[in-house]
N, C-alpha and C positions, 0 to 999 in steps of 0.2 A: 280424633283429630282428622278433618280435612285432607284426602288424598294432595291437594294442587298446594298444599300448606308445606310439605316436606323441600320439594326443590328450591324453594323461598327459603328455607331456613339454611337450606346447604349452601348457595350460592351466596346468602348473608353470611355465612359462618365463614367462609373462604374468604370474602371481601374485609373482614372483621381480622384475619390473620394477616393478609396484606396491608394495609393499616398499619397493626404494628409495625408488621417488617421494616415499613419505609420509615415509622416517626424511630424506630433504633438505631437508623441507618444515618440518619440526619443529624441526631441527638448526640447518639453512644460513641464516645472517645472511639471506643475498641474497634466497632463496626464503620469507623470514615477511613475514606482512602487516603492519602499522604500525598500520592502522585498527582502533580499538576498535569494539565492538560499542554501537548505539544503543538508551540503554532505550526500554521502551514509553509512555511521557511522550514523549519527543520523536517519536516515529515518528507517536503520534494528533496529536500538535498540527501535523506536516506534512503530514498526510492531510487535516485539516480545515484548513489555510492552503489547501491545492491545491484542496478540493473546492468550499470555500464563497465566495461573495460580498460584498464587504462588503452592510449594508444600505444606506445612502446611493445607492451607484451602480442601484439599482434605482428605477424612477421608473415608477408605474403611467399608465397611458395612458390618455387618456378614454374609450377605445370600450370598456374592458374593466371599467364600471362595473357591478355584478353587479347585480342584482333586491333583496337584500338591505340593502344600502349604500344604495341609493334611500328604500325603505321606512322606514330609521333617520331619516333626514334629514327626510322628511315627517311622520312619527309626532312628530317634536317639536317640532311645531307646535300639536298635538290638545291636549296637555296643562295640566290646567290651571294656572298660574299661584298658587304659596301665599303 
């Protein structure tokens, strides 16, 4: 037999068991999945459950009082009174 005859028959014979694969996949009770596909509503609203924080459990710390937050607080004191 033909040396250039072998790698035709192996890549046929691989292509021959994929085949199968997919018509038992499609076919066979056993082999199909159950699970529907999730729309894009539910996929971003678990993305943002998993990514974000509530706001309540955040509680800013006194050392991390910025420069600005300061100056609001005293600035409303200057003001005059109508």
């Amino acid at each position: 037999m033909p040396e250039f005859l072998y790698p035709i028959i192996l890549v046929a014979a691989f292509g021959i068991i994929v085949l199968i694969v997919i018509l038992l996949k499609k076919h066979v009770k056993v082999f199909k999945k159950d699970e529907q596909p999730k729309s894009d509503k539910e996929i971003a609203a678990e993305e943002l459950d998993r990514l974000l924080e509530p706001v309540e459990e955040l509680e800013p710390k006194p050392s991390e009082e910025t420069e600005d937050s300061k100056a609001e607080e005293s600035g409303s004191d200057d003001l005059p009174k109508a």
